[in-house]
C-alpha positions as CSV (number, residue, x, y, z in Angstrom):
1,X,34.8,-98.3,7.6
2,X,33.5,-96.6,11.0
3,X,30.4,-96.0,9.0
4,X,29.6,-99.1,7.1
5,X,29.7,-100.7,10.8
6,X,27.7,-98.5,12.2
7,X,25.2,-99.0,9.2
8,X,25.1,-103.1,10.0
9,X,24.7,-102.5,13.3
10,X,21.3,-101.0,12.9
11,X,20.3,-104.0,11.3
12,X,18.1,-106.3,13.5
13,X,18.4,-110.2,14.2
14,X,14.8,-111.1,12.4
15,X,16.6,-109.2,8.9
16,X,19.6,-111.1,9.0
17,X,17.8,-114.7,10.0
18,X,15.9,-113.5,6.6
19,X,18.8,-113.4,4.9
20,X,20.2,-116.5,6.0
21,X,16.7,-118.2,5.1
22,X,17.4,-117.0,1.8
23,X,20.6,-118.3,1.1
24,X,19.7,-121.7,2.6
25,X,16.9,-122.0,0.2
26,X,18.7,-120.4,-3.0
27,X,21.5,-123.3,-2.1
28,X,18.8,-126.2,-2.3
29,X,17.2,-124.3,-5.5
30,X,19.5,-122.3,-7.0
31,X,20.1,-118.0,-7.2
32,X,17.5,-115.3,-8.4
33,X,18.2,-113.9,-11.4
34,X,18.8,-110.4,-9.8
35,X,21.6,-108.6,-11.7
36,X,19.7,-105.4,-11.4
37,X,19.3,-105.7,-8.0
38,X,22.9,-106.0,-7.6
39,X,23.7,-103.2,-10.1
40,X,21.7,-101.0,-7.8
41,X,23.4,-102.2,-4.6
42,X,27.0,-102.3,-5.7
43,X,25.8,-98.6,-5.9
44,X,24.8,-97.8,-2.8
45,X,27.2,-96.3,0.0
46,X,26.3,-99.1,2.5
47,X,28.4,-101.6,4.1
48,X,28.6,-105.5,2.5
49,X,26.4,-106.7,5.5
50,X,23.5,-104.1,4.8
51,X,24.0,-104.8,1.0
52,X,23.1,-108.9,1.5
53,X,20.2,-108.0,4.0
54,X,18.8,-105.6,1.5
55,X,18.8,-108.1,-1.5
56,X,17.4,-110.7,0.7
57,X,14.4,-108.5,1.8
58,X,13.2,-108.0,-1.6
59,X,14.1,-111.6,-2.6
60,X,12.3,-112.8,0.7
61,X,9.5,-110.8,0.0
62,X,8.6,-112.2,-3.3
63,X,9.1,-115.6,-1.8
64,X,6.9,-114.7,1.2
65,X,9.6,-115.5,3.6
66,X,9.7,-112.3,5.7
67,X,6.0,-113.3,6.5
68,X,6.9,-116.9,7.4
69,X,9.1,-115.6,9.8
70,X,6.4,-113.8,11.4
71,X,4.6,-116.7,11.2
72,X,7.1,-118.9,12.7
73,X,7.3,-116.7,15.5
74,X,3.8,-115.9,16.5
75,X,3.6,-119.9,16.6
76,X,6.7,-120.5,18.8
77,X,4.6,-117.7,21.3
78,X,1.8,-119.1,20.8
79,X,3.2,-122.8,21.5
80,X,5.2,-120.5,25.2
81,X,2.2,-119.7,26.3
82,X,0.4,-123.1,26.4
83,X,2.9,-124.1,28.3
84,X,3.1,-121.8,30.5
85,X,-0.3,-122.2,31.4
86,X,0.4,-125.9,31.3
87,X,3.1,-125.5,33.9
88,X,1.2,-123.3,36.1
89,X,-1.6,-125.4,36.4
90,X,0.2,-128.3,37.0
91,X,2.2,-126.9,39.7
92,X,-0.9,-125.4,41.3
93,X,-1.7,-129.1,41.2
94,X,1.2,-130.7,42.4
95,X,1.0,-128.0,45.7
96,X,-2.1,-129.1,46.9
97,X,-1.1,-132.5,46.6
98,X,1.5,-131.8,48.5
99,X,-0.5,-130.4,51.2
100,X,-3.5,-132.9,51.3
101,X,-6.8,-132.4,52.0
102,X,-6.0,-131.7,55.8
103,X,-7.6,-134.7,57.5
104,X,-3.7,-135.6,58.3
105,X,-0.5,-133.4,59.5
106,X,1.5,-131.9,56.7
107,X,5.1,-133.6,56.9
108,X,7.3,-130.8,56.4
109,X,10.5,-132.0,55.4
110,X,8.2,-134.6,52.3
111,X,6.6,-131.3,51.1
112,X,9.2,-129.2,51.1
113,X,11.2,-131.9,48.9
114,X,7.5,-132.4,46.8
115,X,7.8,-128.5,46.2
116,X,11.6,-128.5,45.1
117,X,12.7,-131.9,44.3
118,X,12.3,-132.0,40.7
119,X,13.5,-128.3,40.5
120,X,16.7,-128.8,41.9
121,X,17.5,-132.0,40.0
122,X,16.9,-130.2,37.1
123,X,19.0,-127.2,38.1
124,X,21.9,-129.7,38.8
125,X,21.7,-130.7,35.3
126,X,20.9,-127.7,33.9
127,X,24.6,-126.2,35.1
128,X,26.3,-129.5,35.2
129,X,25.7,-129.6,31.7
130,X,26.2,-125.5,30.9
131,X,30.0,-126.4,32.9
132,X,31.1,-130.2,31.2
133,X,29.4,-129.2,27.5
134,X,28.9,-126.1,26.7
135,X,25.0,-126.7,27.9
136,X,23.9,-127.4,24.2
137,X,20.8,-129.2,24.9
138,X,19.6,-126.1,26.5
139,X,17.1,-128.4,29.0
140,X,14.4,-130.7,28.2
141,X,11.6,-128.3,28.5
142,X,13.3,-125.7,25.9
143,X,13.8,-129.1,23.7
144,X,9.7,-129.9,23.9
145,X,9.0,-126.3,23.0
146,X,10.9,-126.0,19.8
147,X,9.9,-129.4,19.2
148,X,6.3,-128.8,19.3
149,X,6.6,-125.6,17.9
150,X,8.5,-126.8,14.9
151,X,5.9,-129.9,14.3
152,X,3.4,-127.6,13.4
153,X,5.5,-125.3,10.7
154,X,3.8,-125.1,7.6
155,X,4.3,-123.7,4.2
156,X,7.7,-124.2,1.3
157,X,9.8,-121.4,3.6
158,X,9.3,-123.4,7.2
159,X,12.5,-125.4,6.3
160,X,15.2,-122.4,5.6
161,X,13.0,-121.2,8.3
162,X,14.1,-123.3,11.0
163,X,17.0,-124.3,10.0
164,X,18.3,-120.5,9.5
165,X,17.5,-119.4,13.1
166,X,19.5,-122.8,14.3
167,X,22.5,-122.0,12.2
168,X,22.2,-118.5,12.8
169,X,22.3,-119.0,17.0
170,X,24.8,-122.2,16.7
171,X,27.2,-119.6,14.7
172,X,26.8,-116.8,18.0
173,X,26.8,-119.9,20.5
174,X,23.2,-118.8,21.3
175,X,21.3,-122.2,21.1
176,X,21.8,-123.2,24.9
177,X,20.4,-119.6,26.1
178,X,17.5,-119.3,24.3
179,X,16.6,-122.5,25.1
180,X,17.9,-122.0,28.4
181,X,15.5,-118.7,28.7
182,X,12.7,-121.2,28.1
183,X,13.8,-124.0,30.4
184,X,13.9,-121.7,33.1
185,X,10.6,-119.6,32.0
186,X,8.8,-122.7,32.0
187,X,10.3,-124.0,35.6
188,X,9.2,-120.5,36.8
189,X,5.8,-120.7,36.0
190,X,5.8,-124.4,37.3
191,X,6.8,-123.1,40.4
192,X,4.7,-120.0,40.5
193,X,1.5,-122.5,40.2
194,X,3.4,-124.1,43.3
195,X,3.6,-120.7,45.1
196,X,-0.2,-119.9,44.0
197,X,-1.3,-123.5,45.3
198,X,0.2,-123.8,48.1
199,X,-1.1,-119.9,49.3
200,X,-4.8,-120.9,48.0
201,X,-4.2,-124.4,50.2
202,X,-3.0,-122.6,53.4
203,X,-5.6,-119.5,53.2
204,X,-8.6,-122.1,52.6
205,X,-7.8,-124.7,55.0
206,X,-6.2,-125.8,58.3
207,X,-3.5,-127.9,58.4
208,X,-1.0,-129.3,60.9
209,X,2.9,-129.5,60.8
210,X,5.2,-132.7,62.2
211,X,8.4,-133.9,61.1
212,X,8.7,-137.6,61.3
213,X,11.9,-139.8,61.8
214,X,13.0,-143.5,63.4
215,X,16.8,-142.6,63.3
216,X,17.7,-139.4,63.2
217,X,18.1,-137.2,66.4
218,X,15.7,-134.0,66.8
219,X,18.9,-131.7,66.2
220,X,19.3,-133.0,62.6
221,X,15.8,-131.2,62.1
222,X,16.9,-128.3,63.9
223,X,19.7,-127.4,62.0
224,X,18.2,-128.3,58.9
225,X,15.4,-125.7,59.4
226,X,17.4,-123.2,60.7
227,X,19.7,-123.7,57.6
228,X,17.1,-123.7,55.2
229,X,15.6,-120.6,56.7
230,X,18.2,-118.4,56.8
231,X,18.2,-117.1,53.4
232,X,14.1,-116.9,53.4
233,X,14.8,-114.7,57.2
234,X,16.6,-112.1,54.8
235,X,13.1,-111.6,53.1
236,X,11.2,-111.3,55.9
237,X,10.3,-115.2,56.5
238,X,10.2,-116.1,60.2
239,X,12.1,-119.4,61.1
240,X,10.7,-122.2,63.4
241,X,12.5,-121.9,66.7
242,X,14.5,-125.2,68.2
243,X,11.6,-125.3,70.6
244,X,9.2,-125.1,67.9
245,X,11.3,-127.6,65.8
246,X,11.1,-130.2,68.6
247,X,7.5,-130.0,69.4
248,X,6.2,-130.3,66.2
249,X,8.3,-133.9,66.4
250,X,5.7,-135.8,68.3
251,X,2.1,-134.0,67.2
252,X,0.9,-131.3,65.1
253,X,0.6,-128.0,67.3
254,X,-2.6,-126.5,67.6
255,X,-1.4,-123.0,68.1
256,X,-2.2,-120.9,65.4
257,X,1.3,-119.3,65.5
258,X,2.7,-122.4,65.1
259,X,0.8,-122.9,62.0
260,X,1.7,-119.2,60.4
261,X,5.3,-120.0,61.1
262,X,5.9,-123.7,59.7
263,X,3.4,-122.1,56.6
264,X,5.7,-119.2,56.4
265,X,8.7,-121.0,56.4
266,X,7.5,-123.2,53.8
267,X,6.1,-120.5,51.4
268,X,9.9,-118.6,51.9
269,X,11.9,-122.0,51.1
270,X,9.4,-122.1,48.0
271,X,10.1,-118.9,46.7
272,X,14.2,-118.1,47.4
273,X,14.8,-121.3,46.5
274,X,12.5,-122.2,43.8
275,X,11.1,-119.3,42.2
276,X,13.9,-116.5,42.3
277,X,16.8,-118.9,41.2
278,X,14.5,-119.4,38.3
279,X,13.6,-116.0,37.4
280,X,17.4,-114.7,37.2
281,X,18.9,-117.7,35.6
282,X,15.6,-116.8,32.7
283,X,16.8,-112.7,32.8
284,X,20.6,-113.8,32.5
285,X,19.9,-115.8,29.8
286,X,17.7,-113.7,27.8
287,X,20.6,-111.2,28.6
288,X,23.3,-113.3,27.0
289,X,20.5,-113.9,23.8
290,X,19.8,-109.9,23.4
291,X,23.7,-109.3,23.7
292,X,24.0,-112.4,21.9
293,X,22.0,-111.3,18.5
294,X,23.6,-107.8,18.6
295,X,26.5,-108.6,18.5
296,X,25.5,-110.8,15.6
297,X,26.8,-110.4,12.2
298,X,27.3,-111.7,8.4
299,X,30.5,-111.1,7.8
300,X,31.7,-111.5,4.6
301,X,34.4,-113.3,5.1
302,X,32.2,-116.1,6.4
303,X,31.9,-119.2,4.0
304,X,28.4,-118.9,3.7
305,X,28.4,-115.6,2.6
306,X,31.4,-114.9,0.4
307,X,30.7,-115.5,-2.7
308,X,27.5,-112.9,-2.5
309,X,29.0,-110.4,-0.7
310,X,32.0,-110.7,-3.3
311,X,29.1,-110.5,-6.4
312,X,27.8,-107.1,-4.2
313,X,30.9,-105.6,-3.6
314,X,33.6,-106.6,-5.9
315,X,37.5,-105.6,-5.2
316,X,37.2,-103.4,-8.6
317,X,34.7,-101.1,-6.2
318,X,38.1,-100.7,-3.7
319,X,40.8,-100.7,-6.0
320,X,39.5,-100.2,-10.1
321,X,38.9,-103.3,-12.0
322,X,39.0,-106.4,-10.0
323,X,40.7,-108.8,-13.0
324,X,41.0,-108.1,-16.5
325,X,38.7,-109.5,-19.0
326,X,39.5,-112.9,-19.9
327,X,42.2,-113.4,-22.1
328,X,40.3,-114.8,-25.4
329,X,38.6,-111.0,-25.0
330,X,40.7,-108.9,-24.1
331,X,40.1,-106.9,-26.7
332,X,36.8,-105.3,-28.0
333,X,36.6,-104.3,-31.4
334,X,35.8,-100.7,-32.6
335,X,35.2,-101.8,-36.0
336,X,34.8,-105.3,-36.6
337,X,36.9,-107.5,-39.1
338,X,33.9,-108.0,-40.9
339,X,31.2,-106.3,-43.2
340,X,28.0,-106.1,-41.3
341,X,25.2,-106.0,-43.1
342,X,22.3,-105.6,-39.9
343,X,20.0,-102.6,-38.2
344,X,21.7,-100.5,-35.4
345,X,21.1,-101.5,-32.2
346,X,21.4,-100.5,-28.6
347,X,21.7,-103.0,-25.4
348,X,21.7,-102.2,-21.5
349,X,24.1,-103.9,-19.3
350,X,23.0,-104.6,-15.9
351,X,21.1,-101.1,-16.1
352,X,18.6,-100.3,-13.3
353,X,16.1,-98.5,-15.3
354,X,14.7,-96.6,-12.2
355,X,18.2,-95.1,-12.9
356,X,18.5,-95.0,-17.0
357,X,15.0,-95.4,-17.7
358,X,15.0,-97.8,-20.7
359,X,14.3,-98.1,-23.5
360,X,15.7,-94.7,-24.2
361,X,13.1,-92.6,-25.9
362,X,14.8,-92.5,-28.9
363,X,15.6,-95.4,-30.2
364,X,12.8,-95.7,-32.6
365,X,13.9,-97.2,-35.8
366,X,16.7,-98.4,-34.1
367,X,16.7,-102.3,-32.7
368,X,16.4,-102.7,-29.3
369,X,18.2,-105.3,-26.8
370,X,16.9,-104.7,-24.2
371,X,18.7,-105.1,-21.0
372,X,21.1,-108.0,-20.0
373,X,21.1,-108.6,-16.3
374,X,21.0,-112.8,-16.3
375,X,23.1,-115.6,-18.0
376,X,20.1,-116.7,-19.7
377,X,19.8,-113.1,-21.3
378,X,23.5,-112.8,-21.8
379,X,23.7,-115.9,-24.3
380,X,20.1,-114.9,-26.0
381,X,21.3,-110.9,-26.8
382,X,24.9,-112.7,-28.1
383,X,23.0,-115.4,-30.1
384,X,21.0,-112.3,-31.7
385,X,23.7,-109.9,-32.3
386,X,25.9,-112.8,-33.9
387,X,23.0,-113.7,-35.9
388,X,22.0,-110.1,-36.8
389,X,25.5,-108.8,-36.8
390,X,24.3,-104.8,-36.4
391,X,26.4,-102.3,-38.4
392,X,26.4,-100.1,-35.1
393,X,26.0,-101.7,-31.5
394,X,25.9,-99.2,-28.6
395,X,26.3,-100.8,-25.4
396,X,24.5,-98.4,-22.5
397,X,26.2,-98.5,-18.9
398,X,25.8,-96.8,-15.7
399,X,29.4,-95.7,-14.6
400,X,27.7,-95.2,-10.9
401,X,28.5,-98.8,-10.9
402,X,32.1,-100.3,-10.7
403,X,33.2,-102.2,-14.0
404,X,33.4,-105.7,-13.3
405,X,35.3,-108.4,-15.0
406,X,31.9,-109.9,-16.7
407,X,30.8,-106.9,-17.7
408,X,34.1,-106.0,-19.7
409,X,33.9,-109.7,-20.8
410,X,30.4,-109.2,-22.0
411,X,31.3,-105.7,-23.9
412,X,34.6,-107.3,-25.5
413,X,32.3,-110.5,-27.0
414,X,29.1,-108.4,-28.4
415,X,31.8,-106.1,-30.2
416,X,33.1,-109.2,-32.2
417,X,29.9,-109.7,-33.8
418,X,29.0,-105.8,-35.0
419,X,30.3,-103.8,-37.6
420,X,31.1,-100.7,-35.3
421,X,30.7,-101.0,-31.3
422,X,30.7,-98.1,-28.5
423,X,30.0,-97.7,-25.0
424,X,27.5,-94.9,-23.9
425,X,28.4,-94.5,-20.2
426,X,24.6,-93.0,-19.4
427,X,24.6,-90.7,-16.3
428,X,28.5,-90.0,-16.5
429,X,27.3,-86.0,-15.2
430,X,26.1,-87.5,-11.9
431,X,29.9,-89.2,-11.4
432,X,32.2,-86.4,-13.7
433,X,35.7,-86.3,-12.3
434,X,35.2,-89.1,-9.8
435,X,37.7,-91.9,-9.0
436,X,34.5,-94.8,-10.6
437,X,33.8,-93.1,-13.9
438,X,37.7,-92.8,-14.3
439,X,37.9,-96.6,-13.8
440,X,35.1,-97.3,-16.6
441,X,37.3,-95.1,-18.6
442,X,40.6,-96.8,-17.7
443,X,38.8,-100.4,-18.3
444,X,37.6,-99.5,-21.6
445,X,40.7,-98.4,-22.9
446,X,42.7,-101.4,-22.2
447,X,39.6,-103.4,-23.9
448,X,40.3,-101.0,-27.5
449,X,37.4,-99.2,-26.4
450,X,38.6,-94.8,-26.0
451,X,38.2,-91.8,-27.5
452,X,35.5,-91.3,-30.0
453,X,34.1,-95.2,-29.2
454,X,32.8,-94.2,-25.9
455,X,30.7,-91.5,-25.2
456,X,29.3,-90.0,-22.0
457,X,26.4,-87.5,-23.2
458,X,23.3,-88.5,-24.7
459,X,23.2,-86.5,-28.0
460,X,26.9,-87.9,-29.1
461,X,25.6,-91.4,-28.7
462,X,22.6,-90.6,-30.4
463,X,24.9,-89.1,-33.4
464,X,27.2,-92.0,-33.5
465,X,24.1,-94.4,-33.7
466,X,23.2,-92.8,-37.1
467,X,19.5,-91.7,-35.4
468,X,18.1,-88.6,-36.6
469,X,15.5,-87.3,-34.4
């Protein structure tokens, strides 16, 4: 167990959003034929999860998924950094506008709430909605992006595409930080462009500071700057003085110092409360999506995923033989109840012939099945050896593999239709004496099938077959 998790944990978050693609789109469409493929997983020694990412990369591959993936993701960074470019132009913009073109004093207390307004209104909502629902919609900006990126998804795969990746980060509760991450990556560099605006404004022109009012006493303004500027002080930022505070109330100072200080102040307030709120709440939330997707896994337990990982690792590879055959086939037949009159043939059952390389080399002479790995090819070999009915069928399997219940079904219905059936268990040196070739041995038996019907060298079976090299 320690090692099969340590086997899916190596497995990244791109392979398993490929396997989720896949089974989205072989639900709309149906499964792969791919008993072979399975034959030679059910055979490896690694974990469930690592067995359905494996089978999806070579099914995703011939469907050209694994590339759409890449696809979709170069386009959602493609789409990230128009709009971050967008975003900083427009706040290099909006800072300048701010600031004028310098024929008038600069109204502190309007351009500090032109800098930040928006910013903070949408960092209210931002948590208000992370603390009252779960912050599903992530922010508007993160909603454009996927939008937009989405709209322009091309190709069969884009669907299970998209919609895998969504399931995929609902199922972690990762949806409202990665669209968090680019809320707050696209409010950075909206407020960088501010930063780099307002800089470019104040090192290229000369501007004047007041703060205007018709009701509120000058110590409102005092304490409001010295408030505001305590944080920026711990940066570095100096802080208009009360004396400063209540000059700049009736005219813009002339004094250059004057000017350096209200244009420090403002460029401080900018950044501690603008630009560094943002870039933490974008590094804790790509935090929480890194943890987020490793963490991540496809357990087999899950709905979704069940039945396949059930197909790739059946309870007959823990404990023997998951069921017994069927009833109405419970028993094979060693020698049929009736006189067969066809050729000898041999047939592969879910055989991986990288493993058993097929057909065997000797069966010349001898009719050939060929290998039944599908449903379509289970009902065409049983249609032929019914309407054949071979004097002697050998039925090839690789005991690497665990006996399954169709397997033994499949076995117990070809013997009813030959004269003479037996099981050649190809490869049984590789698993002698182990606990899986003991099963097949066990299984076969309580099918009729022992003893002199079931073979695990090469030359018996060739013997028994009635070939003579």
């Amino acid at each position: 167990m320690a090692s099969d998790r340590g086997l899916e944990s190596r497995q990244t978050f791109d392979e398993r959003w490929l396997a989720e693609a896949v089974r989205l789109r072989e639900q709309a469409e149906g499964m792969q034929p791919d008993g072979i493929l399975l034959a030679r997983l059910r055979a490896s020694h690694e974990g469930v999860e690592a067995r359905i990412i494996a089978r999806a990369r070579e099914i995703g591959t011939r469907w050209g998924m694994d590339e759409s993936i890449r696809r979709w993701v170069s386009r959602e960074r493609l789409v990230a950094w128009l709009l971050a470019a967008v975003a900083v132009l427009a706040g290099f913009g909006a800072a300048l506008a701010v600031l004028g073109e310098g024929g008038r004093p600069v109204n502190v207390v309007w351009a500090l709430g032109g800098l930040l307004g928006l910013h903070l209104l949408g960092l209210t909502a931002w948590v208000v909605a992370l603390g009252l629902t779960g912050g599903h919609s992530g922010g508007v900006p993160g909603r454009v992006w996927q939008a937009i990126a989405a709209r322009f998804a091309v190709g069969g795969n884009a669907e299970a595409v998209g919609r895998a990746r969504l399931r995929l980060h609902a199922r972690a509760g990762l949806e409202r930080w990665w669209l968090g991450a680019v809320t707050h990556g696209f409010w950075f560099m909206l407020l960088l462009g501010m930063l780099l605006g307002l800089v470019g404004g104040l090192a290229l022109r000369r501007y004047g500071f007041v703060w205007e009012t018709t009701i509120l006493p000058t110590a409102v303004f005092e304490g409001l700057v010295a408030s505001l500027g305590w944080l920026p002080s711990l940066l570095g930022f100096p802080v208009p003085d009360a004396e400063l505070v209540r000059a700049s109330g009736d005219v813009a100072l002339a004094s250059e110092a004057a000017r350096w200080t209200w244009s420090m102040w403002l460029v401080g307030c900018l950044l501690t409360y603008g630009l560094l709120p943002r870039l933490g709440l974008w590094a804790f939330c790509g935090w929480k999506v890194a943890i987020g997707r490793r963490r991540l896994r496809l357990y087999p337990d899950d709905p979704a995923f069940s039945a396949l990982a059930e197909r790739l690792s059946p309870s007959s590879e823990r404990i023997g033989v998951s069921d017994a055959a069927p009833e109405r086939l419970e028993t094979a037949h060693v020698v049929a109840p009736h006189q067969a009159s066809g050729a000898a043939m041999v047939v592969g059952i879910e055989l991986d012939s990288t493993r058993v390389p097929w057909p065997p080399g000797w069966v010349h002479g001898v009719s050939d099945g060929g290998i039944v790995d599908s449903r379509e090819q289970r009902a065409r070999v049983l249609a032929t050896i019914e309407a054949s009915t071979p004097a002697r069928l050998l039925l090839v399997c690789d005991p690497r593999l665990s006996p399954d219940r169709g397997s033994l079904a499949l076995i117990a219905a070809m013997s009813v239709h030959a004269g003479a059936c037996a099981v050649w268990l190809a490869g049984a040196d590789a698993v002698s004496g182990s606990e899986r070739l003991q099963h097949w041995l066990d299984a076969l038996a309580e099918l009729g099938l022992a003893g002199s019907a079931v073979f695990t060298e090469e030359a018996t079976a060739m013997e028994w077959l009635g070939y003579v090299g």
